[in-house]
N, C-alpha and C positions, 0 to 999 in steps of 0.2 A: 239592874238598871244602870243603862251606862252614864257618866258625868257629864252634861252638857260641853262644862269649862274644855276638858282633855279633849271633847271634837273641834271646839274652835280654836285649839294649839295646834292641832295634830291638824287643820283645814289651812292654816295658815302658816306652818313647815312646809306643806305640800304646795303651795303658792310661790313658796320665795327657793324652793326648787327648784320648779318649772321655769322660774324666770332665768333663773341662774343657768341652768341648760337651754333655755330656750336662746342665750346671747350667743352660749357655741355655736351655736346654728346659723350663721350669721352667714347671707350672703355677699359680704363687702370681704376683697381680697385683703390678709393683712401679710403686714413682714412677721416672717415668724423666726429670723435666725439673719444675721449676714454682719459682714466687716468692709473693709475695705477692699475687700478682692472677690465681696461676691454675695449676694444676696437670697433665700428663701422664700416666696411668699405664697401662703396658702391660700385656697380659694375653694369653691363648689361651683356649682354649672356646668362644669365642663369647656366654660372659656378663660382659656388661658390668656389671648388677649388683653383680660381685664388685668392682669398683675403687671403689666407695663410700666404703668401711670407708679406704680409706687415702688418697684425697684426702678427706676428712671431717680424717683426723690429722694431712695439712699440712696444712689451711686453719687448723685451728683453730690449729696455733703461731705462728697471725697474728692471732689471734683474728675470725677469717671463717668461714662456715660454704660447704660446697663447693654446685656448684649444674651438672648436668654441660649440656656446650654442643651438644656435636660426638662422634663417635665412629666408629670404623674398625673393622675384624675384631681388632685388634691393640692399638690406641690410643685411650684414653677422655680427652675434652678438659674439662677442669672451670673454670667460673669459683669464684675466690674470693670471696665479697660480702663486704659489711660484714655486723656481725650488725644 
């Protein structure tokens, strides 16, 4: 007979799991890496578009404006310029 108590630990491990992986999953582009000469930001969909708005808001707290290089299903590569 199994312990009631150990399925509602083990139900409730498997919850804050889920959650925990379910926020990687996230479709909001984020900075995953960048300095002042250049920025990373990851994303899902398939539009790369959407990483603009936020390598635009590191470059600029260098005062550079972003200008993208390179890009992946995943990873949009941005140079920082001078303005």
């Amino acid at each position: 007979m199994k312990n009631p108590r150990h399925a509602a630990v083990r139900l409730v491990g498997l919850t804050v799991v889920g959650t925990v992986l379910g926020g990687c999953l996230t479709s909001q582009p984020i900075l995953q890496n960048g300095d002042a000469n250049s920025a990373e930001v990851g994303y899902t969909g398939g539009d790369v578009a959407s990483t603009l708005p936020i390598a635009s808001r590191h470059c600029a707290s260098y005062e550079r404006v972003a200008r993208l290089v390179d890009s992946t299903p995943w990873l949009a590569y941005y140079a920082c310029d001078r303005r």
